[in-house]
C-alpha beads as a LAMMPS data file, in Angstrom:
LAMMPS data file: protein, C-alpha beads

430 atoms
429 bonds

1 atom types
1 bond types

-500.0 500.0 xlo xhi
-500.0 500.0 ylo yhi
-500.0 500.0 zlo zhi

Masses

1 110.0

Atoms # bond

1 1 1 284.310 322.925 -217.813
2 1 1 282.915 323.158 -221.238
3 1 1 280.218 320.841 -220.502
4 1 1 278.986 322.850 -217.450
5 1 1 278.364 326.215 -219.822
6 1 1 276.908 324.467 -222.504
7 1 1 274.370 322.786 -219.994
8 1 1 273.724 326.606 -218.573
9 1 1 273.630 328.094 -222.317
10 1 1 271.083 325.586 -223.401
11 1 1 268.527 326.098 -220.563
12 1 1 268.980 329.879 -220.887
13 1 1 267.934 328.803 -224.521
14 1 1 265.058 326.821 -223.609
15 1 1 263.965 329.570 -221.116
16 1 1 264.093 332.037 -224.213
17 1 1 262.016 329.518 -226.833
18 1 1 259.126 329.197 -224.195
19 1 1 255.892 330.427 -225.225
20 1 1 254.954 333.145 -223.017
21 1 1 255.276 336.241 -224.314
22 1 1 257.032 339.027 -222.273
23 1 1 254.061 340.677 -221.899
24 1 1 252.818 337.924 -219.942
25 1 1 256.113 338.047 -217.255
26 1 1 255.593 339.381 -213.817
27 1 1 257.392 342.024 -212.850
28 1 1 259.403 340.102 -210.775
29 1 1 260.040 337.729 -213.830
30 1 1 260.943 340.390 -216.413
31 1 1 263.417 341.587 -213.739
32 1 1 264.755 337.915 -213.187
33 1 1 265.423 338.098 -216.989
34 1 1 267.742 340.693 -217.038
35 1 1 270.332 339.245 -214.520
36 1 1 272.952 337.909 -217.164
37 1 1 274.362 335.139 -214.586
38 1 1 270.312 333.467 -214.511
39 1 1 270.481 330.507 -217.336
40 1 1 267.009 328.850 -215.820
41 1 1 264.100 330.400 -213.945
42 1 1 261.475 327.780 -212.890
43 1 1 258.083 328.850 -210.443
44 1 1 257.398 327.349 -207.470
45 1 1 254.359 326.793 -205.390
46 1 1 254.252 328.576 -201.909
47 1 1 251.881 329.337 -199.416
48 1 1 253.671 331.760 -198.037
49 1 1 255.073 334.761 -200.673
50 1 1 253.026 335.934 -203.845
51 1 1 255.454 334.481 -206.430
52 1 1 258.374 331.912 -205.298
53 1 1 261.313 330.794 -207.961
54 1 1 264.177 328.434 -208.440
55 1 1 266.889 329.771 -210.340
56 1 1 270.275 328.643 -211.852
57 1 1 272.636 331.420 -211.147
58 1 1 276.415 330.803 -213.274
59 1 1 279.265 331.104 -210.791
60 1 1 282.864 330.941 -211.103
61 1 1 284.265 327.887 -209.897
62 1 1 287.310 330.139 -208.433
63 1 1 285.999 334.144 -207.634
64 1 1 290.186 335.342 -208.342
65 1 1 290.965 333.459 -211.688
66 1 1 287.049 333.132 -213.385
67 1 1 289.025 331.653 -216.233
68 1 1 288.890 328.343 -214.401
69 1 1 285.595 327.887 -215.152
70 1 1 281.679 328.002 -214.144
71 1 1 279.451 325.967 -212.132
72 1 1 275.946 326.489 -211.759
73 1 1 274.153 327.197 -208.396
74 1 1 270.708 326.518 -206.845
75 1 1 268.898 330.002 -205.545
76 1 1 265.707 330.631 -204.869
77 1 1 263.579 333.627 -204.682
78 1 1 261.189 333.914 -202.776
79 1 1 258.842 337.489 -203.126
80 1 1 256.725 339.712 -200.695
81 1 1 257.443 343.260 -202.472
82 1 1 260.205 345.515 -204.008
83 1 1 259.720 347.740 -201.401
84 1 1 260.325 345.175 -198.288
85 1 1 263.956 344.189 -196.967
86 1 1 265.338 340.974 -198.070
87 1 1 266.787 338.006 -196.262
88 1 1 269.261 336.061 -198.139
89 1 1 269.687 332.351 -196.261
90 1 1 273.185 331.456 -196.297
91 1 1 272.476 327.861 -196.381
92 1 1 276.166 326.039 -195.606
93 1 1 274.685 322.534 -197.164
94 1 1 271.793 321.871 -199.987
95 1 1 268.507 323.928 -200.397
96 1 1 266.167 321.396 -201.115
97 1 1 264.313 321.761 -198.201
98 1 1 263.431 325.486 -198.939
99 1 1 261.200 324.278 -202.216
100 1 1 259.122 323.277 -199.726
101 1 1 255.669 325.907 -200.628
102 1 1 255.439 325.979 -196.966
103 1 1 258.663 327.062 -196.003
104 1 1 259.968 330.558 -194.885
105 1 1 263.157 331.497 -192.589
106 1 1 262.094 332.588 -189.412
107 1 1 263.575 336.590 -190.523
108 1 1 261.753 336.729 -193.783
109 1 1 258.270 336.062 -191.490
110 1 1 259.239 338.398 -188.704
111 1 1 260.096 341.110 -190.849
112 1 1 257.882 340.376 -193.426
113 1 1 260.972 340.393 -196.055
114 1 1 261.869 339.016 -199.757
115 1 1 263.844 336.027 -199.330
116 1 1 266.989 334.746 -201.588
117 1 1 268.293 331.098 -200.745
118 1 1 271.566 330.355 -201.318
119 1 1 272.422 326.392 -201.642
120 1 1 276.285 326.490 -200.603
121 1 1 278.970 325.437 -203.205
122 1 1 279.290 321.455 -203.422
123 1 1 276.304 320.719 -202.256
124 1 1 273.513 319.314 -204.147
125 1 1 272.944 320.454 -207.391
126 1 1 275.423 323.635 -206.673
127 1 1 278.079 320.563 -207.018
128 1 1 280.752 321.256 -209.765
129 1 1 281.992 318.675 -212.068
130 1 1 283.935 317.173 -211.736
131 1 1 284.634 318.031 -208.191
132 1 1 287.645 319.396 -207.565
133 1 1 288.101 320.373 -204.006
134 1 1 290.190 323.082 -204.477
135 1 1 288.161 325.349 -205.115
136 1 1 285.573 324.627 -202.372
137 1 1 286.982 327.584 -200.095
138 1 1 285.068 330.028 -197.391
139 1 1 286.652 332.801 -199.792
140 1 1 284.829 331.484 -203.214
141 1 1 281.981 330.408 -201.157
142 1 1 281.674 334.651 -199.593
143 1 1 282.256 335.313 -203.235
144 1 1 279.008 333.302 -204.354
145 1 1 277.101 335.499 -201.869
146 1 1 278.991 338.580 -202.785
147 1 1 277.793 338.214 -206.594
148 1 1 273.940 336.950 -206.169
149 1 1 273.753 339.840 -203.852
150 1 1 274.858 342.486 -205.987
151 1 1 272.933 340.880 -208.829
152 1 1 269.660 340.637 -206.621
153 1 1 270.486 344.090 -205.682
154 1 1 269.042 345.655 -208.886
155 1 1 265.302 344.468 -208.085
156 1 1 265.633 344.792 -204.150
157 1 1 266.980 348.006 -203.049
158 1 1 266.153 347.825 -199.724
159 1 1 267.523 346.852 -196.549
160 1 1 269.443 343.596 -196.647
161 1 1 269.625 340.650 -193.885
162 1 1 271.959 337.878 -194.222
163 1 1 271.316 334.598 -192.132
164 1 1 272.085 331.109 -191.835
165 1 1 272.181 328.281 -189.155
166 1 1 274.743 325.976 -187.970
167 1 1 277.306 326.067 -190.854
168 1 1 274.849 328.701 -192.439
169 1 1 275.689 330.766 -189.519
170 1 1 279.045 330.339 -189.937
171 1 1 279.018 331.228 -193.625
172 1 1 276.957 334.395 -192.982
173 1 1 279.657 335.526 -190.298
174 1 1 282.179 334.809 -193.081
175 1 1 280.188 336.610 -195.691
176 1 1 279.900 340.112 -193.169
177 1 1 284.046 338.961 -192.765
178 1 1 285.118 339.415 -196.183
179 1 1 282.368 341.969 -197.224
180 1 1 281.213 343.824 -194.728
181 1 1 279.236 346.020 -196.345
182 1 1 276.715 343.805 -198.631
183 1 1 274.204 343.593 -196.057
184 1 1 273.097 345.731 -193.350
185 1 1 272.477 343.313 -190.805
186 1 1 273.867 339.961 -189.895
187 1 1 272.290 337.134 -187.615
188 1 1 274.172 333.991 -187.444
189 1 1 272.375 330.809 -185.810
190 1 1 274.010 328.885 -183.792
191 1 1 277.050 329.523 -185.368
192 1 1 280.990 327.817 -184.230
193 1 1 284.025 330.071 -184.796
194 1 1 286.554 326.756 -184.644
195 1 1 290.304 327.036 -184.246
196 1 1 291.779 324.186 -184.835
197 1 1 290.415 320.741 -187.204
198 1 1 289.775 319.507 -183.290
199 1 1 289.043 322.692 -181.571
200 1 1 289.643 321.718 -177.864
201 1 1 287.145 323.986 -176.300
202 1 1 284.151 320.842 -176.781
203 1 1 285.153 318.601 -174.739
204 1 1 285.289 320.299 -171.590
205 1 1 282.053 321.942 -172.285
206 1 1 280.135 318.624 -172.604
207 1 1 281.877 317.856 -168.871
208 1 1 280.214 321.144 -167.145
209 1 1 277.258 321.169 -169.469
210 1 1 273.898 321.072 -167.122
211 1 1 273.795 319.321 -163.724
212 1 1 276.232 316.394 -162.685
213 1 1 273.243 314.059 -161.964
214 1 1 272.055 314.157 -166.482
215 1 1 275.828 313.957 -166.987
216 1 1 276.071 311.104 -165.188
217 1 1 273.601 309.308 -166.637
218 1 1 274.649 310.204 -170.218
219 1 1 278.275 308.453 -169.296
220 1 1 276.644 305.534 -167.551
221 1 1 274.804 304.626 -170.649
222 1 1 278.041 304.488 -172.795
223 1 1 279.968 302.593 -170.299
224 1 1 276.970 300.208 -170.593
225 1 1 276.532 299.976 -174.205
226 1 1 280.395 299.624 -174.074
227 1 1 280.588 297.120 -171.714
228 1 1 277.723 295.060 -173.867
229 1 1 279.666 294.980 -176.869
230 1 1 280.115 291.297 -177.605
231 1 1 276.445 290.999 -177.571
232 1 1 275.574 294.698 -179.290
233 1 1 277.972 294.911 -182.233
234 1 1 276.604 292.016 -183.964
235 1 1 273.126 294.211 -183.748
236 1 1 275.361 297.279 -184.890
237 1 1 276.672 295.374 -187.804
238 1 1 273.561 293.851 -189.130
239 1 1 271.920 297.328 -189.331
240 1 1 274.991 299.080 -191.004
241 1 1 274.967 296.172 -193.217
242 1 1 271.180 296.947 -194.500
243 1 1 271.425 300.192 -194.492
244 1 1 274.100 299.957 -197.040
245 1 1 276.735 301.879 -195.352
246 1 1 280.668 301.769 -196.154
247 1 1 283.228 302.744 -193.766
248 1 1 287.156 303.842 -193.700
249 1 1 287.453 301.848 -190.577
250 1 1 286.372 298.169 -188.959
251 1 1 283.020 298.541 -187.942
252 1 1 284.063 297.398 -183.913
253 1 1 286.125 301.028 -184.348
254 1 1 282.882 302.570 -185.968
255 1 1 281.176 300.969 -182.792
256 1 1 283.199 303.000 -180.682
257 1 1 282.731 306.540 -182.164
258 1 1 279.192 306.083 -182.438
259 1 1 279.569 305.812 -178.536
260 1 1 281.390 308.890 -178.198
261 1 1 279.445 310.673 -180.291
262 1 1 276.648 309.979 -178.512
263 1 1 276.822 312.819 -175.380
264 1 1 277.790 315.509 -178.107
265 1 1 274.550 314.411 -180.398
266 1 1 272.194 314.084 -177.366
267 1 1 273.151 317.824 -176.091
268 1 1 273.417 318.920 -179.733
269 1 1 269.742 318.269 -180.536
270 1 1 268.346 318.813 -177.333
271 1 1 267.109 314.927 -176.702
272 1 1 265.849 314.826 -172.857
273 1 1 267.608 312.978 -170.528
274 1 1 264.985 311.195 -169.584
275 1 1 264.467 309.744 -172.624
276 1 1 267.857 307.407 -171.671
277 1 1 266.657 303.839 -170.798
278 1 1 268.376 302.727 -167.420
279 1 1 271.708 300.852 -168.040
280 1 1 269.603 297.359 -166.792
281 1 1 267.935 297.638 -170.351
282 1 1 267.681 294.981 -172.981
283 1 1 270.274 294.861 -175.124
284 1 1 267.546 296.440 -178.153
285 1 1 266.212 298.629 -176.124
286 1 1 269.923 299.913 -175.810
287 1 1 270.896 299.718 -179.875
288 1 1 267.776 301.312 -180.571
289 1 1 268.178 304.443 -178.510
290 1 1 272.281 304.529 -179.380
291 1 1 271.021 304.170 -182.941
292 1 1 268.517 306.732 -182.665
293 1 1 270.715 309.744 -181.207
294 1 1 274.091 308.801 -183.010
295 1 1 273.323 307.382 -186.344
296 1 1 276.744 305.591 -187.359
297 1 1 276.175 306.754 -190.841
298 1 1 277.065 309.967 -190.014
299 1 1 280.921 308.422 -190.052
300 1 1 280.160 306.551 -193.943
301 1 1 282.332 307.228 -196.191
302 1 1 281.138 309.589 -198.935
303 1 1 278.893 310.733 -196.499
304 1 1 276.070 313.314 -198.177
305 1 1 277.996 315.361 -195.609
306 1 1 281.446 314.922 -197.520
307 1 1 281.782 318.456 -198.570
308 1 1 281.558 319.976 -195.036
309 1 1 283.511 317.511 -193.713
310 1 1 286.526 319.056 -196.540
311 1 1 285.651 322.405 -194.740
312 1 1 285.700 321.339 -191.611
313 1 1 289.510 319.729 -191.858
314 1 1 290.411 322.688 -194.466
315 1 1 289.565 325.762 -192.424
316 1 1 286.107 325.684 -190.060
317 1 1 287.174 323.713 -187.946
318 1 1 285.917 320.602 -185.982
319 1 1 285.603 318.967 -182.219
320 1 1 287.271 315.815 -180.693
321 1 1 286.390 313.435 -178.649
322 1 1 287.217 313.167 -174.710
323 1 1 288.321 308.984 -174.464
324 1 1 289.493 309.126 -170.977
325 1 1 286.519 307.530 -169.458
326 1 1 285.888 304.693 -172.016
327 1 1 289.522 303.694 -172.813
328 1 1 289.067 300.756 -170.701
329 1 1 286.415 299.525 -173.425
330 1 1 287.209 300.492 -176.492
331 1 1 288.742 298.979 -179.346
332 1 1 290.630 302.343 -180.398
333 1 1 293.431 303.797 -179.189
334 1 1 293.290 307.139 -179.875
335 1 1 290.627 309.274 -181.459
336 1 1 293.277 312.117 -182.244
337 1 1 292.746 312.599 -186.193
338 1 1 289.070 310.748 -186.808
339 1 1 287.828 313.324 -189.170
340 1 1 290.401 313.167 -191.537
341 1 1 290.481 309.032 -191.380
342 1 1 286.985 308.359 -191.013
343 1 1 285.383 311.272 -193.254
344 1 1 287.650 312.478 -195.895
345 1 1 288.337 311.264 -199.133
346 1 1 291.794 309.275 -199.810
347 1 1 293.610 312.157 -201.617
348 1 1 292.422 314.251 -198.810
349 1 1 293.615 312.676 -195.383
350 1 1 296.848 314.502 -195.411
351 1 1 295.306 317.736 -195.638
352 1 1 296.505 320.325 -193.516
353 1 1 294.649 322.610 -190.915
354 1 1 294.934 326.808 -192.284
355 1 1 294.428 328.881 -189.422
356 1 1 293.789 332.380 -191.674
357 1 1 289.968 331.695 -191.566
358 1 1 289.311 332.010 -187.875
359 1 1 292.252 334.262 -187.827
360 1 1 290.568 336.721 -190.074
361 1 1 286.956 336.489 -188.536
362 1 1 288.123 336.806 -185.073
363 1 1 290.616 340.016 -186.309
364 1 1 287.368 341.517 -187.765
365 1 1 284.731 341.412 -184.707
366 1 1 287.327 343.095 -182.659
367 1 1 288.017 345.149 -184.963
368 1 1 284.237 346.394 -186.162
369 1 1 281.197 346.692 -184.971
370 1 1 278.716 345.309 -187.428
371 1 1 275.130 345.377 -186.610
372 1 1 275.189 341.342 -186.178
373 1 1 272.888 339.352 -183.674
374 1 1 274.403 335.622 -182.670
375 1 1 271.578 333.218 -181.440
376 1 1 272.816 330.663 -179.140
377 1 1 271.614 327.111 -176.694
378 1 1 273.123 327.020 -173.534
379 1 1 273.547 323.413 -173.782
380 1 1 274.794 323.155 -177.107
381 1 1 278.361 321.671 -177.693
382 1 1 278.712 324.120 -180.796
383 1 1 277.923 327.351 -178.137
384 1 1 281.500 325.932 -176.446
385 1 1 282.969 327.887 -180.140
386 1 1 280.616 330.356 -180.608
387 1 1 280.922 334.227 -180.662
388 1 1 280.217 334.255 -176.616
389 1 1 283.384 336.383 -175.785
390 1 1 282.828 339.629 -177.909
391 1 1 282.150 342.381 -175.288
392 1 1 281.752 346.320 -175.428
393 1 1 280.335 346.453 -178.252
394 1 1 277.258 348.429 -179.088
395 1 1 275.860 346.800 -182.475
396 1 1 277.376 343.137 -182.364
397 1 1 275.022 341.485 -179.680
398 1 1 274.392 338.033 -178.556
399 1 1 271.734 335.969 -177.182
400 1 1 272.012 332.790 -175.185
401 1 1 268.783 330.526 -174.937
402 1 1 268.748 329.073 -171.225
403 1 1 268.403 325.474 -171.536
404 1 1 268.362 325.699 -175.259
405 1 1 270.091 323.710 -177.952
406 1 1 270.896 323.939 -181.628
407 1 1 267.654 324.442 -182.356
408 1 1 267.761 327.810 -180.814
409 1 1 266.171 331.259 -182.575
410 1 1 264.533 334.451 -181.966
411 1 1 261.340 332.615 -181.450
412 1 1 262.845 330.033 -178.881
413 1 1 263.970 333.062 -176.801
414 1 1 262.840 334.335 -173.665
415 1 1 259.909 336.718 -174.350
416 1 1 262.456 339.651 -172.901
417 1 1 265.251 338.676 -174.491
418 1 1 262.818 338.088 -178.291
419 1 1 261.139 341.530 -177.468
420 1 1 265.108 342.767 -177.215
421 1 1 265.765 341.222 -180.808
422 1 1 263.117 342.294 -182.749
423 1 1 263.566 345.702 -181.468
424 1 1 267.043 345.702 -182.190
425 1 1 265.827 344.502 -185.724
426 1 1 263.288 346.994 -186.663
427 1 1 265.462 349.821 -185.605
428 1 1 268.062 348.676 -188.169
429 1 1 266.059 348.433 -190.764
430 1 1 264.265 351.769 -190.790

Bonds

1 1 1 2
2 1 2 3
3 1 3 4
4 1 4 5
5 1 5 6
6 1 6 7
7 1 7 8
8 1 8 9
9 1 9 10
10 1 10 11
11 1 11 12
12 1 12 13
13 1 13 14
14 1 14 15
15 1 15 16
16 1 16 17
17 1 17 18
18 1 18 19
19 1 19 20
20 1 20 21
21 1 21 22
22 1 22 23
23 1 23 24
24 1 24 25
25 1 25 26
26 1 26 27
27 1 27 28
28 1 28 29
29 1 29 30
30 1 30 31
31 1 31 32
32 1 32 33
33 1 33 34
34 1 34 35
35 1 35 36
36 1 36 37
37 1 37 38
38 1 38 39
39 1 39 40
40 1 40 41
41 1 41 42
42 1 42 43
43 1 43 44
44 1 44 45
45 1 45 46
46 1 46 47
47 1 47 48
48 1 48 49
49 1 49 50
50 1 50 51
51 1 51 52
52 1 52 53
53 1 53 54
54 1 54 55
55 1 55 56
56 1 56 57
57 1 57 58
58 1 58 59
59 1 59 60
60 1 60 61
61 1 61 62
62 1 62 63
63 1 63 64
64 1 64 65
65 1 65 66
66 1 66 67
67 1 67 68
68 1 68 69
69 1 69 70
70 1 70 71
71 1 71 72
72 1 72 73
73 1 73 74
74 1 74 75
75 1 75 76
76 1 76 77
77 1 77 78
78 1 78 79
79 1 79 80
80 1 80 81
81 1 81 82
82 1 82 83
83 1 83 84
84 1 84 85
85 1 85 86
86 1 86 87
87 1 87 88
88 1 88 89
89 1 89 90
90 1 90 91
91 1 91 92
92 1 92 93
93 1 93 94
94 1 94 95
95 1 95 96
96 1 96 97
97 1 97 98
98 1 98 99
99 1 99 100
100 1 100 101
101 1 101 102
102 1 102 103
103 1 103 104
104 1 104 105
105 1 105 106
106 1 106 107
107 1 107 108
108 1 108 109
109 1 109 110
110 1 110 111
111 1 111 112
112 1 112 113
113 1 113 114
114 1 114 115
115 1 115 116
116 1 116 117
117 1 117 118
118 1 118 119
119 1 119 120
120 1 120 121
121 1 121 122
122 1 122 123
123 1 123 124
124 1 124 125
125 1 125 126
126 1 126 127
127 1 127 128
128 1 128 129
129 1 129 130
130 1 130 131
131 1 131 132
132 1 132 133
133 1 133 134
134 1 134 135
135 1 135 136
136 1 136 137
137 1 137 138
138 1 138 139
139 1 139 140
140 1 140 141
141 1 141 142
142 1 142 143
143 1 143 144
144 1 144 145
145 1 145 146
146 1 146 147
147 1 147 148
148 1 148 149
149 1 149 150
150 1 150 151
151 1 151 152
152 1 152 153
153 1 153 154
154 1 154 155
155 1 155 156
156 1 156 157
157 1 157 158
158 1 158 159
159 1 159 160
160 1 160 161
161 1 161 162
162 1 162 163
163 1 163 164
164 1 164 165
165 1 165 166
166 1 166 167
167 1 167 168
168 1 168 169
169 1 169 170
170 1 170 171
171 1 171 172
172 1 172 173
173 1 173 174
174 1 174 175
175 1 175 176
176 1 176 177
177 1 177 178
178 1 178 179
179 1 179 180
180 1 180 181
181 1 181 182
182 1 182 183
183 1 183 184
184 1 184 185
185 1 185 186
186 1 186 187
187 1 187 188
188 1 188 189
189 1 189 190
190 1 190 191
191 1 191 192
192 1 192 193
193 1 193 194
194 1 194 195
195 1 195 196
196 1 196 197
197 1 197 198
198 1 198 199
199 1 199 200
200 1 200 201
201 1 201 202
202 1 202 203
203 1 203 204
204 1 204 205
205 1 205 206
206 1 206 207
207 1 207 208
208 1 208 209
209 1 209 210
210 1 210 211
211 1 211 212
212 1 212 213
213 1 213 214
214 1 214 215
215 1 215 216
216 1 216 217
217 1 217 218
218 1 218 219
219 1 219 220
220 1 220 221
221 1 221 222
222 1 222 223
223 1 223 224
224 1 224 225
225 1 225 226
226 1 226 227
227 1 227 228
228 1 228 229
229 1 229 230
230 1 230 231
231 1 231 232
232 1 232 233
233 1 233 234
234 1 234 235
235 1 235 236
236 1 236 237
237 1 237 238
238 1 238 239
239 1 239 240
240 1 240 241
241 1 241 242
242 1 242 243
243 1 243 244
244 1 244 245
245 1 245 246
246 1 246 247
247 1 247 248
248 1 248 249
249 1 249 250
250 1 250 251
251 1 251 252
252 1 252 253
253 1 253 254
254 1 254 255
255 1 255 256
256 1 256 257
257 1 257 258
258 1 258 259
259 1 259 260
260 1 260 261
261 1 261 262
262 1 262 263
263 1 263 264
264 1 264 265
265 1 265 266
266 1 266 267
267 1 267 268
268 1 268 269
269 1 269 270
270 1 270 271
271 1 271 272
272 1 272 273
273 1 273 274
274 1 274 275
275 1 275 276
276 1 276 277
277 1 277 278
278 1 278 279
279 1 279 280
280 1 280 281
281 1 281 282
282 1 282 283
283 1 283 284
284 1 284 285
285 1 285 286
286 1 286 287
287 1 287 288
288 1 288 289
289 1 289 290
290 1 290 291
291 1 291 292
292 1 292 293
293 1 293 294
294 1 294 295
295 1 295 296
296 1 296 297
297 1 297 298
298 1 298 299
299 1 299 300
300 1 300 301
301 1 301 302
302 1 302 303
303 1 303 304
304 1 304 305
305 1 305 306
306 1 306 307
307 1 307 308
308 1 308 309
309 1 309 310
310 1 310 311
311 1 311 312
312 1 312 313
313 1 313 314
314 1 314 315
315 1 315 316
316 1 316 317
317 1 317 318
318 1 318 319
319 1 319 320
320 1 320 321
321 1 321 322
322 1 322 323
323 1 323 324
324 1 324 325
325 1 325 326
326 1 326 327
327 1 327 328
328 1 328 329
329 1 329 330
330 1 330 331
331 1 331 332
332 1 332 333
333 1 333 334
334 1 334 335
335 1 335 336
336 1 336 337
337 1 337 338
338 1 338 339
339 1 339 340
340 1 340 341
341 1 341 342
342 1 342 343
343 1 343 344
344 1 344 345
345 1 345 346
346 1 346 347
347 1 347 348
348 1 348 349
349 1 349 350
350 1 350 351
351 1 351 352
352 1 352 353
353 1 353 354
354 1 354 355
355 1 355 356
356 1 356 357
357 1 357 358
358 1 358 359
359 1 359 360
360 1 360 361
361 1 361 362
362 1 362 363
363 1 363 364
364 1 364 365
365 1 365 366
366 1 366 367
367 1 367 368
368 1 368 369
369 1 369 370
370 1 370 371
371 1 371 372
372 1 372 373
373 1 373 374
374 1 374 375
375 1 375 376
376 1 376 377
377 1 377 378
378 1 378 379
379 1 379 380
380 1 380 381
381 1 381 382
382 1 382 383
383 1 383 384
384 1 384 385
385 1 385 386
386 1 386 387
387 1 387 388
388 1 388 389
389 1 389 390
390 1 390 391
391 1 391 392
392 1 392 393
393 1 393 394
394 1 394 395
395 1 395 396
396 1 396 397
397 1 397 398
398 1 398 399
399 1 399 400
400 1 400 401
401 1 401 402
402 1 402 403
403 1 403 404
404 1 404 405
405 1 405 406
406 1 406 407
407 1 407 408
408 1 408 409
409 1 409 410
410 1 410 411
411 1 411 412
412 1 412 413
413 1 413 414
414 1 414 415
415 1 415 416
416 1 416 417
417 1 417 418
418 1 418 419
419 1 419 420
420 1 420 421
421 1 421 422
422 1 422 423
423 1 423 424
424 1 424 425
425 1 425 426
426 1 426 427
427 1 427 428
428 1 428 429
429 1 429 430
């Protein structure tokens, strides 16, 4: 890893050659300084905070043996006041999004709190090289969070919020698992406690999800595009083919998880029902919409997703597929094991499944009773693993949006149920 610290050690010593005198630092910037594990500070434009930063913050690639070497992470900083609470984002993929100057997490705005962003281990330019996947672990990736926020600590004394969505929410509930007292509060999006690399609880939720008349017509319109295959996989193939993408599989097999996918995708993002052409559709009418919910490059192979996919088989856990009422029509036999042939990297695909993860969270919310607030859709898959079943407890709470999806929040809430939040919220943090 000698490469990796001399990288960090010369941008700490371009950062120190730079022209500005101290004198002309912020605050904020003079207190950036002093954190020994920044090697880069860089502003930001932002509409929304009165200074905004992107930092390079030196972690160890492994938190128990730091010998093993460093990598560089992406956080950013994002500032309202040293008096307000702060909201570090959990992110469980890359932060690029968040150098957007018009972006702020929904917490940070409705509490009117500093923000730290966290761009998870692997992803992005928080990627190690080379990459060795052993050390991309829930563990190291708590202990990322565990050392930015007792770094950050030093210029924001206040209360502290940690929050993420989707895999975000599952790395803040892992975070509040393995130290549970960094932060004072806890609210996990949409976050999936999995069991197993194919969990088992999915597939009978997407068979009760909503009324039997939209499940219906969500099944019809795979046994169509099923049933249309000789004359729709040539389609398929010519766009995979110009968009460039690779597969572990033949692309008639590729054809068929695309299909399954589908239902999950649809409820997953909240697409109407309605929105389904009829199955008496032309044949583009039909690729375009299958194309349009279930993207087959989400199964390429060194997918941009390729490092939660290693998770996900490792220890978060996954969903399968339900085959039962397409076997007729497709070209696969089983879908038992896709993740690990269609996803993973070759020296990967024997990987086995540890249990301690979920094992561990699930001991600790019995256990405790962390102030912690789980946001959830009614109708998405994911909800079918969430944190539904905690009860009797006074501080962990959670919130179901009727209807709602994975892009559920405080603000897509029933007004009651919001009102219920923030309340919650503000008491915390007094």
């Amino acid at each position: 890893m000698k490469s990796l610290r001399t990288h960090c050690t010369a941008l700490l010593l371009f950062a120190l050659l730079l022209p500005a005198s101290l004198s002309a630092q912020t605050a904020l910037q003079q207190k950036l300084s002093k954190i020994s594990a920044i090697t880069e500070v860089k502003p930001l434009e932002s509409t929304e905070f009165s200074e905004k930063y992107v930092t390079r913050f030196t972690q160890p690639l492994d938190h128990r043996q730091p010998g093993k070497g460093n990598f560089c992470q992406r956080v950013i900083v994002s500032h309202v006041g040293f008096d307000r609470p702060t909201v570090i984002v959990t992110e469980g993929y890359g932060a690029a999004y968040a150098l957007n100057s018009k972006y702020r997490e929904e917490l940070s705005k409705l509490l009117d709190a500093n923000m730290i962003f966290v761009e998870h281990r692997y992803f992005l330019e928080s990627t190690p090289e080379p990459r060795d996947w052993q050390y991309l672990t829930a563990e190291n990736s708590a202990g990322d969070l565990h050392a930015v926020t007792t770094a950050f600590k030093d210029i924001y004394p206040g209360k502290w919020i940690a929050t993420g969505i989707s895999k975000g929410g599952q790395t803040a509930l892992l975070y509040r698992t393995f130290y549970p007292d960094d932060v004072d509060v806890s609210v996990p999006y949409v976050a999936p406690l999995c069991y197993a690399v194919e969990d088992g609880r999915h597939e009978p939720f997407l068979r009760k999800v909503s009324t039997g008349k939209d499940r219906r017509k969500i099944t019809d319109f795979q046994l169509e595009v099923l049933k249309r295959k000789t004359s729709l996989l040539p389609r398929f193939e010519k766009y995979c083919t110009e968009q460039g993408y690779k597969f572990h599989a033949p692309i008639d097999e590729i054809y068929d998880y695309s299909v399954l996918e589908y239902s999950f995708a649809l409820w997953q993002w909240g697409t109407p029902v309605d929105n389904i052409p009829p199955v008496t559709a032309t044949d583009e009418a039909l690729m375009a919409h299958l194309l349009a919910i279930s993207d087959p490059s989400y199964f390429t192979a060194d997918s941009s997703n390729l490092s939660f996919f290693v998770q996900a088989a490792r220890e978060l856990g996954y969903y399968g597929y339900d085959i039962r009422p397409f076997k007729k029509y497709l070209s696969i036999k089983s879908a038992k094991g896709y993740l690990h042939r269609l996803m993973l990297p070759e020296e990967l695909k024997d990987m086995p499944f540890d249990k301690t993860l979920s094992k561990k969270i699930t001991k600790f919310l019995k256990k405790n009773d962390p102030k912690m607030i789980f946001i959830y859709g009614e109708n998405d898959p994911w909800t079918a693993a969430g944190v539904t079943w905690l009860k009797g407890k006074k501080n962990t709470r959670v919130f179901i949006q009727p209807g709602g999806s994975h892009l559920a929040r405080i603000g897509t809430l029933p007004e009651k149920e919001k009102a219920e939040v923030i309340k919650l919220l503000n008491e915390w943090l007094q």
